[in-house]
N, C-alpha and C positions, 0 to 999 in steps of 0.2 A: 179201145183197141190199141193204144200208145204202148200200153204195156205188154203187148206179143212179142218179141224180140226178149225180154227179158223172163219172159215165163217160159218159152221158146228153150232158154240158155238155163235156167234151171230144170224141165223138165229133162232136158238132155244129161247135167251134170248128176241128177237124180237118177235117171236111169242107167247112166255109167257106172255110177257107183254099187248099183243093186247086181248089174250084168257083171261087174268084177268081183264081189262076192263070190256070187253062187258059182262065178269060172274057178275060183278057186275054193270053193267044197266039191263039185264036180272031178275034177282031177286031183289024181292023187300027188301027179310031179306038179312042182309047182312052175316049172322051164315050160312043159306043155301047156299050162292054162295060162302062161304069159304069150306064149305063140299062139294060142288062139283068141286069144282076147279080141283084137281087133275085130275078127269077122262076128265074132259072136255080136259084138257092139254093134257094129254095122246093122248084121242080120236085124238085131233087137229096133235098134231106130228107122229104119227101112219099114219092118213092118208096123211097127205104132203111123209112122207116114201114111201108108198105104190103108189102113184102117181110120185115119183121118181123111184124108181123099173120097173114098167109100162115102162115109157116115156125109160126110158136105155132099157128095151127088145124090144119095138119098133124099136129101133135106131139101136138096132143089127141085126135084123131081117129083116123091112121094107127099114130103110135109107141105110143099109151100100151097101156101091159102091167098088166093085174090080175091 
């Protein structure tokens, strides 16, 4: 588990990079998919979070075995 911070910081820089992509095949100006980049990023890492949160109270709740 040492290494969560650092998986943490590439999953992040991996998915920036994919979110910036497709911002820019998405829009045709390239000014608009620079002003919207941020939220999109946000949006994108916000929900993998919340999908992670989820999947952990699941696992505490439904899978855990005593």
């Amino acid at each position: 588990m040492n290494d969560l911070p650092f998986h943490l910081l590439l999953f992040a820089f991996t998915g920036t990079v994919i979110v910036t992509i497709s911002s820019f095949f998405s829009e045709a100006d390239d000014q608009a998919a620079l002003r919207a980049l941020p939220r999109r990023v946000l949006v994108f890492l916000g929900g993998c979070g919340l999908i992670a949160v989820v999947m952990l109270i699941l696992e505490h709740t439904v899978a855990s075995v005593h």
